[in-house]
C-alpha positions as CSV (number, residue, x, y, z in Angstrom):
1,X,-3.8,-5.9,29.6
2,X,-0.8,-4.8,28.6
3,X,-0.1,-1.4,26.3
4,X,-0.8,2.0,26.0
5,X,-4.3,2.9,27.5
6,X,-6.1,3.9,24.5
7,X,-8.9,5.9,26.8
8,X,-6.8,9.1,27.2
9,X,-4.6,10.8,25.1
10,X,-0.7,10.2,25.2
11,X,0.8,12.2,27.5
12,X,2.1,15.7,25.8
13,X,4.4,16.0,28.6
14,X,8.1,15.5,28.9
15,X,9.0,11.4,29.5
16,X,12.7,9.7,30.1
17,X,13.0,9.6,26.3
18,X,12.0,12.5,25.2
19,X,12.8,15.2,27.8
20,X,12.0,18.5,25.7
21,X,8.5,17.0,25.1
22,X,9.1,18.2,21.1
23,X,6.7,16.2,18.9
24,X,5.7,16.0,15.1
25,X,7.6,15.4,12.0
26,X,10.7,17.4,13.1
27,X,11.2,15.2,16.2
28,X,11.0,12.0,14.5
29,X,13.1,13.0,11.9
30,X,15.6,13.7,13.9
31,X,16.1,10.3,15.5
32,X,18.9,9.4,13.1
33,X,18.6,5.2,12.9
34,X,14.2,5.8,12.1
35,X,15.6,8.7,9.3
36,X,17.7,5.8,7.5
37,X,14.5,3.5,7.7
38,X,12.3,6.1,6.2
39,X,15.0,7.0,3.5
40,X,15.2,3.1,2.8
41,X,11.3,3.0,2.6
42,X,10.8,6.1,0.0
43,X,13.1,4.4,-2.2
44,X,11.9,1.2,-1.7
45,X,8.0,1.9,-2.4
46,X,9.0,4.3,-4.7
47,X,10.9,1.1,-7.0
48,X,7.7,-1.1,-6.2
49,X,5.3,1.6,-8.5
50,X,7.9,2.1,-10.7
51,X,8.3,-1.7,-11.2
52,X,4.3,-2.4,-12.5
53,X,5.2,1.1,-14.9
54,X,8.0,-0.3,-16.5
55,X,6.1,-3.6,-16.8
56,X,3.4,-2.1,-18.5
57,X,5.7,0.3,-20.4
58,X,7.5,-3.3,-21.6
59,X,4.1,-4.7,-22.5
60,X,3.5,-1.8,-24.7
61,X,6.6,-1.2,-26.5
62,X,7.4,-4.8,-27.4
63,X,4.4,-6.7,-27.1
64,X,1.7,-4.6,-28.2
65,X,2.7,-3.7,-31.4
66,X,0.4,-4.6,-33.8
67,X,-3.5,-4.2,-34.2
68,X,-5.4,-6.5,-31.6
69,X,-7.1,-8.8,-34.0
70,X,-3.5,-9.7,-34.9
71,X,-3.9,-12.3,-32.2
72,X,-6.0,-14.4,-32.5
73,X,-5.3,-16.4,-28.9
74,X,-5.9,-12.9,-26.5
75,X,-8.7,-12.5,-29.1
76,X,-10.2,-16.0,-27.2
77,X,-9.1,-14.6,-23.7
78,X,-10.7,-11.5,-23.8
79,X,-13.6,-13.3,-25.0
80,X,-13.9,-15.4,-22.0
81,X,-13.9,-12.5,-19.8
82,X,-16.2,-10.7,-21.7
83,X,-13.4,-7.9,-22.4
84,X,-14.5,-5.3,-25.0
85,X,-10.6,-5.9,-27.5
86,X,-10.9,-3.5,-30.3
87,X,-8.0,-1.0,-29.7
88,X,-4.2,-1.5,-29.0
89,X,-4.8,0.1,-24.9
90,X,-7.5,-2.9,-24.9
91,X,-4.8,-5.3,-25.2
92,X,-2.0,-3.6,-23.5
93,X,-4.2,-3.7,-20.1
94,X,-5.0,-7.5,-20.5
95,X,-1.8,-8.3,-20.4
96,X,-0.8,-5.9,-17.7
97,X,-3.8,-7.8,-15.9
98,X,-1.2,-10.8,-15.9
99,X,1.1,-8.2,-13.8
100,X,-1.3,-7.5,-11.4
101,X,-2.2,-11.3,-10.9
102,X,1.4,-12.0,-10.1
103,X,2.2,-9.4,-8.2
104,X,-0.9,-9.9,-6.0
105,X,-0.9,-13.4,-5.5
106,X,1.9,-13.6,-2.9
107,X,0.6,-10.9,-1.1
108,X,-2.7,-12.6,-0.6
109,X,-0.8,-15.9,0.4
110,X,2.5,-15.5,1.6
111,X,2.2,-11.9,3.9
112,X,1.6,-14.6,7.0
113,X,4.5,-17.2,6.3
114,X,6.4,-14.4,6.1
115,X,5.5,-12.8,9.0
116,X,6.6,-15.5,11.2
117,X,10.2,-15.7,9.4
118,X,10.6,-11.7,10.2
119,X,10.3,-12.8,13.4
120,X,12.8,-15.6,13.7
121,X,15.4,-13.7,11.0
122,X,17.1,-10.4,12.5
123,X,14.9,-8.0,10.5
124,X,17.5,-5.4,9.0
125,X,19.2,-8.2,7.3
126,X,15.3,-9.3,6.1
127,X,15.4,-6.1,5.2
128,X,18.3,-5.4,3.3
129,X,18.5,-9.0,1.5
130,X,14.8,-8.0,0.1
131,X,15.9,-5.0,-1.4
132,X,19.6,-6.3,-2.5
133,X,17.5,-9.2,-4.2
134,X,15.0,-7.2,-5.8
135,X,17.8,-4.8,-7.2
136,X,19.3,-8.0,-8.6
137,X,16.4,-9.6,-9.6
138,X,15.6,-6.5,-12.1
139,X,18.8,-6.8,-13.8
140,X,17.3,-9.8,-16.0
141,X,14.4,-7.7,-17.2
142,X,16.2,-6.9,-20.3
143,X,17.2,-10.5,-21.0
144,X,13.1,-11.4,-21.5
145,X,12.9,-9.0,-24.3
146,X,15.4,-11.4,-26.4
147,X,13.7,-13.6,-29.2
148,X,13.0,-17.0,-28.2
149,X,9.8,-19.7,-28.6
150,X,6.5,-18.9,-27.9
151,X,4.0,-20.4,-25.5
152,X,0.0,-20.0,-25.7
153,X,0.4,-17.1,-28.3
154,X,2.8,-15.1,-26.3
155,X,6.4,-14.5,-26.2
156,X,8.6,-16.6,-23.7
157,X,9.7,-13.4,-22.6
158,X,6.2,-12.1,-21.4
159,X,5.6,-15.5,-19.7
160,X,9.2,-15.0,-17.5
161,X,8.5,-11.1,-16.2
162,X,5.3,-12.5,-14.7
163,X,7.3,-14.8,-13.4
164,X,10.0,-12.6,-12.0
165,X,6.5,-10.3,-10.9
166,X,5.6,-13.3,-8.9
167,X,9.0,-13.5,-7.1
168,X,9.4,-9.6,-6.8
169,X,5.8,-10.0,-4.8
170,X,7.4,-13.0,-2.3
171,X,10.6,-10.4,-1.6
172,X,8.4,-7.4,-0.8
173,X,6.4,-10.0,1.3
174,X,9.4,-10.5,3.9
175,X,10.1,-6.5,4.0
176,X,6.7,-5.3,4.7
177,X,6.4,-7.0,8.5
178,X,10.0,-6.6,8.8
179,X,10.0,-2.7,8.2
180,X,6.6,-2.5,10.7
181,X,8.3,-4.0,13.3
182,X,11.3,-2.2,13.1
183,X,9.4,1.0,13.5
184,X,8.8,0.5,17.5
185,X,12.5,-0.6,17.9
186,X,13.6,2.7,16.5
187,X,11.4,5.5,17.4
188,X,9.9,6.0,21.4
189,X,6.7,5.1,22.0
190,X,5.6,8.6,22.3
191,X,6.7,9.6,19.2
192,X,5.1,6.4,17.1
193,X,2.0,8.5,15.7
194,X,4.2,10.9,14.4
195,X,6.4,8.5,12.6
196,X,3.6,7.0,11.8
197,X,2.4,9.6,9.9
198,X,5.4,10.1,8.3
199,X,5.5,6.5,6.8
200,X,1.9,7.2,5.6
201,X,2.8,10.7,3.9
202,X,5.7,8.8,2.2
203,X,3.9,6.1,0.8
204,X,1.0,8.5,-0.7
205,X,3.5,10.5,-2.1
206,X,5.5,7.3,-3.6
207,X,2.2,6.1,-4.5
208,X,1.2,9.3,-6.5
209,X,4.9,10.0,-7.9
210,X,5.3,6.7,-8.9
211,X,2.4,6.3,-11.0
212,X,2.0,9.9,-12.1
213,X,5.6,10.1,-13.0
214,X,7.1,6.7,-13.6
215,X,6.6,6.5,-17.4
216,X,8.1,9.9,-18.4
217,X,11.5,9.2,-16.0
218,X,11.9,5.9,-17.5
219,X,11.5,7.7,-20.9
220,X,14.0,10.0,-20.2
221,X,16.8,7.6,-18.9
222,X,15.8,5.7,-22.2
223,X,17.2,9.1,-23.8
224,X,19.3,10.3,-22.0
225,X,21.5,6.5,-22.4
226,X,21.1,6.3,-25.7
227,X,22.2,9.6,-26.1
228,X,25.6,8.1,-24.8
229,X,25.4,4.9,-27.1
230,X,23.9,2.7,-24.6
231,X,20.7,1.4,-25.2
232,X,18.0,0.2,-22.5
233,X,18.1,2.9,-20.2
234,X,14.9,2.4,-18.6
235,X,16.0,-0.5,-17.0
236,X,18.7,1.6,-14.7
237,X,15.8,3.4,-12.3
238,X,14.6,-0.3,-10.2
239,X,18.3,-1.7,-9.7
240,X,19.5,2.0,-8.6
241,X,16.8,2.0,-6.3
242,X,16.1,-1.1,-4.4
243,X,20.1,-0.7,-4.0
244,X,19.9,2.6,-2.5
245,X,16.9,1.2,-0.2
246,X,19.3,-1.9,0.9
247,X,22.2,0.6,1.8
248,X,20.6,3.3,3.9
249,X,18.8,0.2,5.8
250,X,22.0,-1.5,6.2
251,X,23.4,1.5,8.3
252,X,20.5,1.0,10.7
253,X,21.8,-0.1,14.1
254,X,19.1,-1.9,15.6
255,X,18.5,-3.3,18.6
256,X,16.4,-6.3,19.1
257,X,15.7,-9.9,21.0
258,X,16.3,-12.8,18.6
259,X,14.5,-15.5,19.8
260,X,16.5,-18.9,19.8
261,X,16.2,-21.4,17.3
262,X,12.6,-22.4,17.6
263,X,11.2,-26.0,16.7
264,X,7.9,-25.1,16.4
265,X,5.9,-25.7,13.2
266,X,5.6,-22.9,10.8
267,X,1.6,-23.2,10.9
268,X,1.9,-23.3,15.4
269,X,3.5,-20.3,14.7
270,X,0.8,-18.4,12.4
271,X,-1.6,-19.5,15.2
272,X,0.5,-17.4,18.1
273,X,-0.6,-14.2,15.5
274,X,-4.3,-15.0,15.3
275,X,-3.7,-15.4,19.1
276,X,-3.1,-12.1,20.0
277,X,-5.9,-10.6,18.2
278,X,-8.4,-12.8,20.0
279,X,-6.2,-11.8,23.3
280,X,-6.0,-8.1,23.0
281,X,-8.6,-6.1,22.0
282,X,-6.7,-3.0,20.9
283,X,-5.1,-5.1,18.3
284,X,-8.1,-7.2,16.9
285,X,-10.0,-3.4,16.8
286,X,-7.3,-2.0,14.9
287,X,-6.8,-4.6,12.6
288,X,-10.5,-4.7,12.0
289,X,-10.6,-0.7,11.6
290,X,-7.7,-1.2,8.9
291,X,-9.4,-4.1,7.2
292,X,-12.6,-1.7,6.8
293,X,-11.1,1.2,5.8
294,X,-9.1,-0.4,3.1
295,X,-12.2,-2.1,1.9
296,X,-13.5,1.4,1.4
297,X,-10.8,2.7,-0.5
298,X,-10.9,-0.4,-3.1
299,X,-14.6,0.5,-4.0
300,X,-13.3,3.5,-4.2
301,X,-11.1,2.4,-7.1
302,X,-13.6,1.2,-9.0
303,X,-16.4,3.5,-8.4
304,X,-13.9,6.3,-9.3
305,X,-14.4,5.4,-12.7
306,X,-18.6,5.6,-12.2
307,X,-17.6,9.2,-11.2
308,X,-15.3,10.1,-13.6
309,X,-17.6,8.8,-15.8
310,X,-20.4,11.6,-15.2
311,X,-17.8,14.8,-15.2
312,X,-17.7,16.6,-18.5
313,X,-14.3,16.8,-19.5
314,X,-12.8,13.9,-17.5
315,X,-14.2,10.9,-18.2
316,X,-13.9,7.5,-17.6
317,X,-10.2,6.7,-18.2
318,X,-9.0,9.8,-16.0
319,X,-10.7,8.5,-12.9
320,X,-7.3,8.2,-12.0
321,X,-7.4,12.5,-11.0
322,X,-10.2,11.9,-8.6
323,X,-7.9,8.6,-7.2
324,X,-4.5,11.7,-6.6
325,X,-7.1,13.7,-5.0
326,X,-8.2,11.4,-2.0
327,X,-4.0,10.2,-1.7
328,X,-2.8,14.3,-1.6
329,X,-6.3,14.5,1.6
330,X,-4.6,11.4,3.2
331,X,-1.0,13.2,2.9
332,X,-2.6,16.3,4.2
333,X,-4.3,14.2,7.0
334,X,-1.1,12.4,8.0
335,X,0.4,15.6,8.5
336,X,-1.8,17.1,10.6
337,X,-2.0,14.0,12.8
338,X,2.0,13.8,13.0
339,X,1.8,17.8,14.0
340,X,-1.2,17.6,16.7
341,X,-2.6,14.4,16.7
342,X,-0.7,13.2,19.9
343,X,-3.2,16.0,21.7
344,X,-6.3,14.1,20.4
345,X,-8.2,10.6,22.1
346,X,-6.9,8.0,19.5
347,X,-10.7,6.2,19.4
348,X,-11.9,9.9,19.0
349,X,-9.5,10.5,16.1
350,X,-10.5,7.1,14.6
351,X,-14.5,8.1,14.8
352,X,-14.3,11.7,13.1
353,X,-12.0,9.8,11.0
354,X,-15.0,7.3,9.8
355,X,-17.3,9.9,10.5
356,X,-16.0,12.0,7.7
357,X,-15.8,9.3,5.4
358,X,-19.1,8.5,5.7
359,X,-20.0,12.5,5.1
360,X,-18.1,12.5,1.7
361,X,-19.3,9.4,0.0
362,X,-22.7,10.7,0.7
363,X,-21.7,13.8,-0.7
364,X,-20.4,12.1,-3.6
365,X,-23.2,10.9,-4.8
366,X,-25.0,14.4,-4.3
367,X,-22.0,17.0,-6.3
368,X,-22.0,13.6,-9.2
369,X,-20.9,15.1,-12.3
370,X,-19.0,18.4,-10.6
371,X,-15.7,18.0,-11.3
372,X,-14.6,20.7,-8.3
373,X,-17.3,19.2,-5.4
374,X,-16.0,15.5,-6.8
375,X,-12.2,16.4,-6.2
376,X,-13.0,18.8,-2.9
377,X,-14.9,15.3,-1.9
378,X,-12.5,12.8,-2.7
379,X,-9.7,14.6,-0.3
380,X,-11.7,15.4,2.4
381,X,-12.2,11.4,2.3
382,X,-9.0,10.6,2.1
383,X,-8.0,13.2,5.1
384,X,-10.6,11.0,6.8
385,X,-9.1,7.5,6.3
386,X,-5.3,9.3,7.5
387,X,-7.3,9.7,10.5
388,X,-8.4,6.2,10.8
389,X,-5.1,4.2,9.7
390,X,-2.8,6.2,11.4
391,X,-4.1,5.6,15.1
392,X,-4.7,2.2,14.4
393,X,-1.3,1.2,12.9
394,X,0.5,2.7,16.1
395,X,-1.8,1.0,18.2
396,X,-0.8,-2.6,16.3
397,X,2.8,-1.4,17.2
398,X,2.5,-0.6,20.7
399,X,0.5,-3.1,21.7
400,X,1.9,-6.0,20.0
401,X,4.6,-8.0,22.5
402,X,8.0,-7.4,20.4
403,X,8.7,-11.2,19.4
404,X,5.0,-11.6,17.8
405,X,5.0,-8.4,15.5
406,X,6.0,-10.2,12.8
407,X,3.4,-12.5,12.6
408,X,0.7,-9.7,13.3
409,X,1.9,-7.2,10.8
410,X,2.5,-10.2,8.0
411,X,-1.5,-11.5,8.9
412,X,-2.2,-7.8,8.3
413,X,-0.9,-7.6,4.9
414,X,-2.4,-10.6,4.3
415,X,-6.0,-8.9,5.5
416,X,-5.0,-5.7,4.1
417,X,-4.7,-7.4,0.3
418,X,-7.9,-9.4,0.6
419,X,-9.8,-6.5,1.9
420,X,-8.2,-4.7,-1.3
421,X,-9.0,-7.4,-3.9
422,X,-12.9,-8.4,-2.8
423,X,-14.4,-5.6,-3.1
424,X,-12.9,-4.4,-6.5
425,X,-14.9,-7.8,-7.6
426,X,-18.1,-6.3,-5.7
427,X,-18.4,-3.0,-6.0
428,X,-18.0,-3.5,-9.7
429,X,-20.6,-5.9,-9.7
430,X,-23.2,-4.1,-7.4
431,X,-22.7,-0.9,-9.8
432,X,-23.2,-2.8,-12.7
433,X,-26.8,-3.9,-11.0
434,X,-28.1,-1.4,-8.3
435,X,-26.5,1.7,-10.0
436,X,-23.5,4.4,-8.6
437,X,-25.9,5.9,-5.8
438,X,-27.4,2.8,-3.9
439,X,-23.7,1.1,-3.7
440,X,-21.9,4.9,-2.5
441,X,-24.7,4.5,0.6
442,X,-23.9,1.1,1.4
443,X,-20.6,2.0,2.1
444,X,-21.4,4.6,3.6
445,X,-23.5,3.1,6.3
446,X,-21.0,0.8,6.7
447,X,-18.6,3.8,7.6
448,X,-21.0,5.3,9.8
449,X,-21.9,2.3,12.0
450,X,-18.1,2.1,13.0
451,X,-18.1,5.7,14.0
452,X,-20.5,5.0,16.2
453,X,-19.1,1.5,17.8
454,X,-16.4,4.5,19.0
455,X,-19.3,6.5,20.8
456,X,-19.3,4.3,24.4
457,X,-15.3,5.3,24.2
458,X,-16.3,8.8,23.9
459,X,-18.6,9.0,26.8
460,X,-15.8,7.0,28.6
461,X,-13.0,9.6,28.2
């Protein structure tokens, strides 16, 4: 089998690439073509949270402006769903619910088909084109807050951002495998967990700045603009930033074999993906490591709000604090992976990885209703799952032959979403019967049965 032996450690020693043997953030940042891809990436994840804020900001300012019972047809929706709609924030997050639909959907469908196109297209100009589009695409935001008809008790104007949601979603579809499989083009192989890392620190930090931040920046460009006479300043932030994410990629000079034109049909081709994971083990276990660890962070979304629920002073609808706290562990974790993790059994980082996990949703459920042992918790967790994505993403890099990345890294998004959409439905549903307790043990047996699938590797070593 081909690929990095994942029973001993990579080396630590100089290699042909690397001949100082210098590792951790400061080496990869220095590679200049990866520090234009990461540059490219900040901006562009950063643009994908802001996008669902200004959304919802949207929602609010021009289509939530009256008392709910105003209408009468999301009076009938929220009935069918069994949605308590008695106060304006009751309404404003059914309609964002419309946001999230369409900006889920593709990923759930289309991560795949996409896949197999970043592998036939050269993938900076995937790249770039799926950031120059987005930044156009966001320039007709401002055009759906004109008057015009309605349809099912809503404005035409709500009706086309889903729809531009829907095609922002199929854009950011063709980047995702396209950026992944650039990574191993750009950075040596023994400096992949540490760029890794990197891309993991980013996007918890985009992930936390964008949402913790996004609605008072686009508040201030509002502002500041129409301070100047010019009105709809919000609207500046996305363009200016899928735009600065399509130049710093476009610099990118990248080397890589274009296969020729292939006759193949598209579904032959999603078949070479499943392929490799039944071929190669390391793959299929990594995949299946990612798929469980982000099934364990969706409960985690929901049972957040359990949590929240049972903390004096917190609450219910600031479960989003407890959510910060496990992203700021996973930064912390990717860190410390990109600084020493290269020293460290990759299976053996993957089990204390789990087997932490495992620790703090037991403990969880034992500090419930301590705000400081509910926040200490909730980023030891998430140090724990840096731990497990990080050695399993490299490993679906190296391991992967160069003209099938594509495909495997768009079938992983498409994993990754449904692993992240399922059990929001579940977990919800299991709290709602068994109780917060029960359900926090589940998952963590589930945790701690795939730590110890990693114990034969560890008497191995």
């Amino acid at each position: 089998m081909s690929g990095l032996n994942l029973n001993s450690p990579e080396p630590a020693f100089p290699t042909g690439r690397n001949p100082e043997g210098n590792r951790g953030l400061q080496a990869v940042i220095k590679l200049d073509g990866f520090r234009r891809l990461w540059i490219g990436q900040i901006f562009s994840q950063l643009a994908d949270k802001f996008y669902i804020v200004l959304m919802v900001y949207l929602i609010a300012q021009y289509w939530v402006i009256s008392s709910p019972q105003s209408n009468d047809v999301l009076a009938e929706v929220a009935a069918v769903m069994r949605m308590d709609f008695q106060t304006r924030a009751q309404m404003i997050t059914l309609l964002a619910t419309g946001v999230y639909v369409a900006n889920t959907v593709p990923a759930m469908v289309l991560g795949t088909l996409a896949g197999v196109w970043a592998d036939r297209w050269p993938k900076r100009r995937v790249m770039v084109a799926s950031n120059a589009l987005r930044a156009v695409l966001v320039v007709f935001a401002p055009f759906c807050l004109a008057p015009g008809p309605n349809f099912l008790g809503l404005s035409w104007g709500y009706w086309a951002l889903l729809g531009m949601t829907f095609l922002e979603s199929v854009l950011t579809q063709f980047f995702a495998p396209a950026e992944q499989s650039a990574i191993p083009l750009l950075v040596p192989k023994e400096h992949l967990l540490a760029a890794n890392s990197l891309y993991q620190a980013t996007s918890m930090g985009a992930t936390i700045v964008g949402f913790a931040l996004g609605d008072p920046i686009l508040r201030i460009l509002h502002q500041i603009l129409l301070g100047v006479g010019i009105s709809g300043g919000e609207f500046v932030l996305l363009p200016f930033c899928y735009g600065i994410a399509a130049i710093s990629i476009s610099t990118i000079k990248l080397k890589e074999r274009i296969d020729p034109v292939r006759h193949e049909k598209l579904w032959d081709e999603v078949g070479e993906g499943l392929q490799i994971l039944r071929q190669k083990t390391t793959v299929r276990n990594a995949m299946l490591h990612l798929v469980l660890l982000y099934s364990l962070l969706a409960a985690l979304y929901v049972l957040a709000i359990s949590l929240a629920s049972f903390i004096p002073g917190l609450g219910p609808t600031r479960f989003g604090t407890l959510l910060a706290l496990s992203g700021i562990g996973m930064a912390i974790g990717a860190v410390v992976v990109a600084q020493i993790g290269h020293s460290f059994n990759r299976r053996n980082l993957s089990a204390t990885g789990l087997g932490t996990i495992t620790f703090s949703l037991l403990l969880l459920g034992h500090v419930k209703g301590s705000l400081s042992g509910s926040l200490l918790f909730c980023g030891i967790l998430g140090f724990g799952a840096a731990l497990v994505a990080i050695p399993a993403q490299t490993t679906l890099q190296e391991d992967t032959p160069e003209n099938k990345r594509g495909k495997v890294f768009g079938l992983q998004n498409n994993l990754i979403n449904i692993s992240l959409s399922l059990p929001l439905v579940l977990a919800g549903a299991m709290v709602s019967r068994y109780g917060l307790i029960p359900v926090l043990w589940l998952l963590a047996m589930l945790a701690l049965v795939a730590s110890f699938l990693e114990l034969p590797w560890w008497k191995r070593r």
